[in-house]
N, C-alpha and C positions, 0 to 999 in steps of 0.2 A: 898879365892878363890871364885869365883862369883859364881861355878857349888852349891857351899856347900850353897850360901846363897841362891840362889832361891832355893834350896832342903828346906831349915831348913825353907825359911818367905813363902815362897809362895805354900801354900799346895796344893792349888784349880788346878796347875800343873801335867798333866796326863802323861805327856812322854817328858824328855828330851834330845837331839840325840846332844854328841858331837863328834865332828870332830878328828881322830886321826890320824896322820903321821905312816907309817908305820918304823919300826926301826929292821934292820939285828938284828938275833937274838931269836926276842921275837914274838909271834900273836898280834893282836887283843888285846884280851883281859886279856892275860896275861899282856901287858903294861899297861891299864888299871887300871889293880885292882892292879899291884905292883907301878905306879906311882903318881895315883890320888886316887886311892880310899883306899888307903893306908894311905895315906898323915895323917898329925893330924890334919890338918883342918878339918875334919869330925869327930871328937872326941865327939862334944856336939851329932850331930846326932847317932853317937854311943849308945849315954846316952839315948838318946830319945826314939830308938829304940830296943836297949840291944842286944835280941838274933838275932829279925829279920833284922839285918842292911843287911845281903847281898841280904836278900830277898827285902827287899826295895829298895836298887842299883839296882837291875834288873826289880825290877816292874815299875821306875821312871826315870831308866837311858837308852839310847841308844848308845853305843858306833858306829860310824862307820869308816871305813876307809877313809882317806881322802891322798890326792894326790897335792901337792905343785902345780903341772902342770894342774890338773882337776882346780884348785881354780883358777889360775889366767886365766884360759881360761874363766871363767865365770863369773869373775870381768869385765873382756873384753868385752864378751857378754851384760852383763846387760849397761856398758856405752855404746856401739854402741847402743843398744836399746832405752837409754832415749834422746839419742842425734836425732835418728831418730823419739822419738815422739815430744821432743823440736819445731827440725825443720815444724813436720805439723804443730803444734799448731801455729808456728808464721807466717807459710805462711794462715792458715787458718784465721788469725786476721787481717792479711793484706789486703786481698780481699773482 
């Protein structure tokens, strides 16, 4: 899992915020810590860290909620955006 390897290679990393769907059910962060930070992919980080693993989860991780419909509105957004600076850039080379 890539969240576990920049955890474990890339110390110099002060906060990492990932994106989670919300699921009938469960919160936040109950999904969380029963889907990903559960996982054994994080077993070596376990080792490394022993007692403090969930205190380091929380000093290092950010969960937040994420929205299938928020995300592709703002995939949308950033292509309208580079397309509008595209087009200055080429009408500005032009003239």
């Amino acid at each position: 899992m890539l969240l576990e390897k920049f955890l474990y290679s890339l110390s110099c990393v002060d906060k990492i915020y990932v994106l989670i769907r919300a699921k009938e059910g469960s919160n936040l962060l109950e999904r969380f810590k029963k889907e990903i930070v559960s996982s054994r992919c994080f077993d070596r980080i376990r080792l490394q860290h022993k007692g403090r693993f969930d205190e380091f989860i929380q000093q290092k991780v950010q969960p937040m909620y994420a929205s299938p419909h928020s995300a592709r509105a703002t995939s949308k957004r950033r292509v309208w955006d580079s397309r509008k600076r595209s087009s200055r850039n080429c009408a500005a080379a032009a003239t």
